[in-house]
C-alpha positions as CSV (number, residue, x, y, z in Angstrom):
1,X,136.9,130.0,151.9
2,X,138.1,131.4,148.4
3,X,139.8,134.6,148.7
4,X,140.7,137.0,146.1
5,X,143.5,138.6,144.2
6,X,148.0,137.9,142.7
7,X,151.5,138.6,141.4
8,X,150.8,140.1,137.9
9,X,153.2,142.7,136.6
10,X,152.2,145.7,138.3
11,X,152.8,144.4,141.4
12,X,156.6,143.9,141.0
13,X,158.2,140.4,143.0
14,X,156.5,138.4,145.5
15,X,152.2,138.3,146.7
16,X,150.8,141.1,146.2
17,X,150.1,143.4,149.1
18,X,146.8,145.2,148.4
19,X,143.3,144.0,149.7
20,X,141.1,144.5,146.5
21,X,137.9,142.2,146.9
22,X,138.1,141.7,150.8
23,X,135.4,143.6,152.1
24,X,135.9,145.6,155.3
25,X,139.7,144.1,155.5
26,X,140.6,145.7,158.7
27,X,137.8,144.2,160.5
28,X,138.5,140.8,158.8
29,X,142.1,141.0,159.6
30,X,141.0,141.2,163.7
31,X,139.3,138.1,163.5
32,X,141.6,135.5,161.5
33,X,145.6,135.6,160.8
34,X,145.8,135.9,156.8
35,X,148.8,135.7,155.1
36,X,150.3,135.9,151.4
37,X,153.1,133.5,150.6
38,X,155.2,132.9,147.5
39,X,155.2,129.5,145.4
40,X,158.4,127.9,143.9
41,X,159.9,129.6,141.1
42,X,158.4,126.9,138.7
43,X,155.0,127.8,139.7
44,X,155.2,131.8,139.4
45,X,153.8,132.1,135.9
46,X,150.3,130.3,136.7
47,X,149.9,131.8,140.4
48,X,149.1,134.7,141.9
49,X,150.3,133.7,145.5
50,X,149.3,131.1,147.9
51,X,147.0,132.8,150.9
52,X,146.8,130.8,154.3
53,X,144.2,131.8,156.8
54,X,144.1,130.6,160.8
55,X,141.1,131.6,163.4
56,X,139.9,130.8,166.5
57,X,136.8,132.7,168.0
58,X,135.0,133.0,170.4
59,X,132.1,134.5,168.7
60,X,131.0,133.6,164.6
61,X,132.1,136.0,161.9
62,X,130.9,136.6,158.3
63,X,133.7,137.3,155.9
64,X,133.0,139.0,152.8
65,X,134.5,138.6,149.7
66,X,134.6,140.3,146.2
67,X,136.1,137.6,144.2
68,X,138.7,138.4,141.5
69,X,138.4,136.4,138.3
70,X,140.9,133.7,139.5
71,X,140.2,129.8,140.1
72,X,141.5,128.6,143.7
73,X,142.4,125.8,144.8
74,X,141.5,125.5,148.3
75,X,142.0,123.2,151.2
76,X,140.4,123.8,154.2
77,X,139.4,122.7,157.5
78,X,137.0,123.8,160.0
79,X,136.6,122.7,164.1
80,X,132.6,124.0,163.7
81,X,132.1,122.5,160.5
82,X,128.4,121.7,160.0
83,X,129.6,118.4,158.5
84,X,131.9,115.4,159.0
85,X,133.4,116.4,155.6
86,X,134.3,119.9,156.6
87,X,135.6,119.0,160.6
88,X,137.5,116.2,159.1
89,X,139.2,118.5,156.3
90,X,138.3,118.5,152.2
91,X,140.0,120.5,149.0
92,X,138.3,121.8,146.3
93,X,138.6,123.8,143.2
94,X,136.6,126.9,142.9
95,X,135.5,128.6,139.7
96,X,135.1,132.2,139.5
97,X,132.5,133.4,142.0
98,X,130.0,135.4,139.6
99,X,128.9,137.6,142.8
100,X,129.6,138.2,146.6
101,X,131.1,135.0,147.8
102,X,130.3,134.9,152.2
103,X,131.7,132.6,154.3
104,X,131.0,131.8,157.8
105,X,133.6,131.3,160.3
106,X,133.2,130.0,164.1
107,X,135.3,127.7,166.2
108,X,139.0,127.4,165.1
109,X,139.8,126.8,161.2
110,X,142.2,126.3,158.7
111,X,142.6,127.4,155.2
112,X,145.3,127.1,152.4
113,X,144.6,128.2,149.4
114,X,145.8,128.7,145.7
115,X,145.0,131.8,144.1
116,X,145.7,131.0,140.2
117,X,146.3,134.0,137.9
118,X,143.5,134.4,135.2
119,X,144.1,132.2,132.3
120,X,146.3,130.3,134.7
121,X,145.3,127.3,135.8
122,X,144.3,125.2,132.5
123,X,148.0,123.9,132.3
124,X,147.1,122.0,135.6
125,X,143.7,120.7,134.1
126,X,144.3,120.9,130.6
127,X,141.1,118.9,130.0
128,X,139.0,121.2,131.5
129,X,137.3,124.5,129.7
130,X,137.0,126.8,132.7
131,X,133.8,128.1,132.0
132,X,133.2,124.1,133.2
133,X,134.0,125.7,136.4
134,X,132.7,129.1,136.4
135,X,129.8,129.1,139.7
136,X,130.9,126.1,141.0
137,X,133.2,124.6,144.0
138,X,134.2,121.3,142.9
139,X,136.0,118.1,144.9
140,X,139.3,118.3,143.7
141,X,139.7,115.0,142.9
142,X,137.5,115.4,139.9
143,X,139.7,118.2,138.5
144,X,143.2,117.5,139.4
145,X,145.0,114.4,138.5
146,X,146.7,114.3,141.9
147,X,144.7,116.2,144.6
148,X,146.2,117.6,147.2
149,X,147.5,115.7,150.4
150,X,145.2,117.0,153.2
151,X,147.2,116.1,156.2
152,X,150.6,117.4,154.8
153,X,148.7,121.0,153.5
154,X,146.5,121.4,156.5
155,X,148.1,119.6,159.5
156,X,151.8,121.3,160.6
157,X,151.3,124.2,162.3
158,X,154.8,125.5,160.3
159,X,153.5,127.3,157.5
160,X,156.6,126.7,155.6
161,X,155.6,123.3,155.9
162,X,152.3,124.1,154.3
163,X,153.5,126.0,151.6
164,X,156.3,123.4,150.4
165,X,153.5,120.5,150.8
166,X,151.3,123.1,148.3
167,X,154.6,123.6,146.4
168,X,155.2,119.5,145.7
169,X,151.1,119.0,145.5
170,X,151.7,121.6,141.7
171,X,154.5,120.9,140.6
172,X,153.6,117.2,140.5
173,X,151.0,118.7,138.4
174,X,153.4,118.9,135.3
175,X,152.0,122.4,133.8
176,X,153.6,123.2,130.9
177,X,153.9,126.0,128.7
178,X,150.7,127.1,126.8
179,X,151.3,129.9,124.5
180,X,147.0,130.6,124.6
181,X,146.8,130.2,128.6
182,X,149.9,132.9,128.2
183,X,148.2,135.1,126.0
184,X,144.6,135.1,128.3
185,X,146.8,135.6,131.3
186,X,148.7,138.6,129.8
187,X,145.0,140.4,128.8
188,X,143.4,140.1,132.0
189,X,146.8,141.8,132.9
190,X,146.0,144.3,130.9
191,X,142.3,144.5,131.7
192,X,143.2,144.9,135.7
193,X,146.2,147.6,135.2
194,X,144.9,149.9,132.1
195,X,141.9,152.3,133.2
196,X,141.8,153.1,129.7
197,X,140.7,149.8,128.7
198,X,136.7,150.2,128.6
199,X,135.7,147.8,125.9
200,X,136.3,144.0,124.6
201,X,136.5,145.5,121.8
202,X,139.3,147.6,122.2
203,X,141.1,144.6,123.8
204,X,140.3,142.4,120.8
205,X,142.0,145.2,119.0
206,X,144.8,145.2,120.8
207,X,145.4,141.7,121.1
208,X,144.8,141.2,117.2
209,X,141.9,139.3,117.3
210,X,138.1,139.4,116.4
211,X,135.6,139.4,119.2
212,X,134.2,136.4,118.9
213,X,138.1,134.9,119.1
214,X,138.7,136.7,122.5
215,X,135.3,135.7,123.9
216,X,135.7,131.4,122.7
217,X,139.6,132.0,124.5
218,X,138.0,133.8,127.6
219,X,135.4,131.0,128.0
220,X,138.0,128.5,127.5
221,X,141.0,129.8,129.7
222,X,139.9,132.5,131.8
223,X,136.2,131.3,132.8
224,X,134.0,134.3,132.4
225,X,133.9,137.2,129.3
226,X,136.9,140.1,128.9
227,X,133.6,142.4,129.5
228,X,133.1,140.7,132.9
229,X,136.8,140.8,133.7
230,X,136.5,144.3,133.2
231,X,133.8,145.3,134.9
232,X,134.8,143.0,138.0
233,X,138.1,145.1,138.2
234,X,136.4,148.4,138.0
235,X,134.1,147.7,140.8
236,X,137.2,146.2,143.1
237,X,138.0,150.0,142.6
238,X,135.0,151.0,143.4
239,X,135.0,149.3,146.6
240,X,138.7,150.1,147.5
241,X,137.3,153.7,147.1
242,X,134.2,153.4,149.0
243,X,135.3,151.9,152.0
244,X,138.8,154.5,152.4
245,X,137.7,158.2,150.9
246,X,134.6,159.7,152.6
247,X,134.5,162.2,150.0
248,X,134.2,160.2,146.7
249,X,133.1,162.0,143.8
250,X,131.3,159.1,142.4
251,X,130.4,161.0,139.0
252,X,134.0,161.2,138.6
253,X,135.1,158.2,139.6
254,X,132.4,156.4,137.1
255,X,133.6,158.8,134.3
256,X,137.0,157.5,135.1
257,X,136.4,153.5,135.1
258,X,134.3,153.9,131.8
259,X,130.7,154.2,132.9
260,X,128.5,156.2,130.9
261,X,127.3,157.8,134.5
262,X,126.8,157.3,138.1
263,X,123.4,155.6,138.3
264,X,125.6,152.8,136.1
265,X,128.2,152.5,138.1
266,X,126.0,152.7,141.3
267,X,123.6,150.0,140.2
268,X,126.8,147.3,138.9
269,X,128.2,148.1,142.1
270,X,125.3,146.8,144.3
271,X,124.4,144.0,142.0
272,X,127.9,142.6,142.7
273,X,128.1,143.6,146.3
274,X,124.7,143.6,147.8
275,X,124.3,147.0,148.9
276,X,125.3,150.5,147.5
277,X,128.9,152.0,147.6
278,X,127.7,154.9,150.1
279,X,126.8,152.0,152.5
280,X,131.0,151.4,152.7
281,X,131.8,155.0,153.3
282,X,133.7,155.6,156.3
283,X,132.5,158.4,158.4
284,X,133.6,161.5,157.9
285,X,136.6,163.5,160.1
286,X,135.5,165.5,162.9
C-alpha cells in the first residue's frame, strides 16, 4: 500500500506531520498503527520519510489514498493476502498513482515503505525515465540494482530495526549528486508551497527555462507534467479543506488555488477522488 506525502523545506527537520492525500485519516489511523520515521542523514536529500504501517482486524478496511507525486518503494506483507506472493512478502516500486489509489486491508499486515521526494529517486535508478514508471507498481528487482532484503525490512517487530535494514538497503544504492534531479526536486518544492504558482509557464519562467525544457525534465525526473504536479497539490488542499471546515467557501477557495471558478475546481476534484468535495464535509456543529 503506497502512501503519500515528505520532508521538503516547508516542513522544517524530520517527516512531515500533516496527512495531505490520506483520505478520512482519523478513521484510517483506528484501524492500522502508521508511523513517519526519518532516513540516515545520507539519504535526506532524495526522501521524503520512510512510513511503516502495522494492522490486525477483525473486520476488512478500505484505505483511501490521494497520492502525492512521489515514487515509493514499498515492501509489504499481508497474513490475508489473496496470493502466495503477497502472504509470503514482495517489494515493489510504485510510480505516481495518476488517480485514487485503494487498498484493501484484512487479517494482520505489514508495510514499510519509501516515500521519495519528487525528482528524487532517479539517482537510485539512474537508468530509468520515470515517466517509465508513472501508472505502474513494478517488482523491484527490475528497477533497483539491489532490491531490498524482505526478511530484514519486514520481519523484526523493532521498527528501528526496520528502518536501519531500509537505511543499508539505499545507501547500498550509491545515489549521487544530480544537479537536474536537484533542480526538479527544488520546483515541485516550489509547486507544493507557493499558492501563487498557477501556471507551467510561470514556473518555466522562474526556473529559466522554456516550456518544452521543464516538460522533457518533468517526464524524465519527476514522472508526470509541472501542470499535473500542480493541480495534484491544489486538490490535496482541496481535500484537507473538505473533510475539516463545514463551512467552505468553495468559490473562494477555487479563486485562491488558481481555478477559473467553482464548477472547475469541483469537477478536478471528483475526477481525482471519485466523488465531490461536499461528500467529505463534516457535519456541521449543533
Amino acid at each position: 500500500m503506497a502512501t503519500g506525502p515528505g520532508t521538503g523545506p516547508e516542513h522544517g527537520p524530520g517527516p512531515r506531520r500533516d496527512t495531505r492525500g490520506i483520505v478520512d485519516a482519523p478513521d484510517l489511523f483506528t484501524h492500522v498503527r502508521f508511523r513517519r520515521r526519518e532516513p540516515a542523514p545520507a539519504l535526506r536529500p532524495y526522501l521524503e520519510h520512510y512510513w511503516l504501517i502495522d494492522w490486525r482486524l477483525d473486520q476488512p478496511y478500505a484505505a483511501h489514498v490521494v497520492p502525492h507525486p512521489s515514487v515509493n518503494l514499498v515492501a509489504q506483507r499481508y497474513e490475508a493476502g489473496e496470493t502466495d506472493r503477497e502472504r509470503a512478502g514482495y517489494a515493489e516500486v510504485a510510480g505516481i498513482a495518476l488517480g485514487l489509489f485503494t487498498r484493501k486491508l484484512a487479517g494482520r499486515g505489514r508495510v514499510c515503505g519509501v516515500q521519495f521526494r519528487p525528482g528524487g529517486f532517479r539517482p537510485f535508478a539512474p537508468e530509468h525515465a520515470l515517466s517509465e514508471l508513472t501508472g505502474r507498481r513494478v517488482d523491484a528487482a527490475e528497477v533497483l540494482r539491489t532490491p531490498p532484503d524482505l526478511h530484514a525490512v519486514l520481519d523484526p517487530d523493532d521498527e528501528d530495526a526496520r528502518v536501519a535494514a531500509l537505511d543499508a538497503c539505499l545507501l547500498a544504492l550509491e545515489p549521487r549528486p544530480d544537479p537536474r534531479a536537484a533542480l526538479a526536486m527544488e520546483l515541485v518544492d516550489r509547486a507544493r508551497t507557493d499558492r501563487s504558482m498557477r501556471r507551467t509557464g510561470q514556473l518555466a519562467r522562474d526556473a529559466g527555462l522554456s516550456p518544452r525544457t521543464l516538460q522533457r525534465l518533468f517526464a524524465a525526473y519527476v514522472g508526470v507534467g509541472p501542470k499535473w504536479v500542480i493541480l495534484r497539490y491544489r486538490i490535496h488542499e482541496a481535500l484537507e479543506r473538505a473533510e475539516s471546515d463545514p463551512a467552505v467557501d468553495w468559490a473562494r477557495l477555487a479563486a485562491d488555488l488558481g481555478y477559473s471558478d467553482q464548477a472547475h475546481l469541483v469537477r478536478d476534484f471528483t475526477a481525482t477522488v471519485g466523488v465531490p468535495p461536499t461528500a467529505f464535509a463534516p457535519p456541521p456543529p449543533p
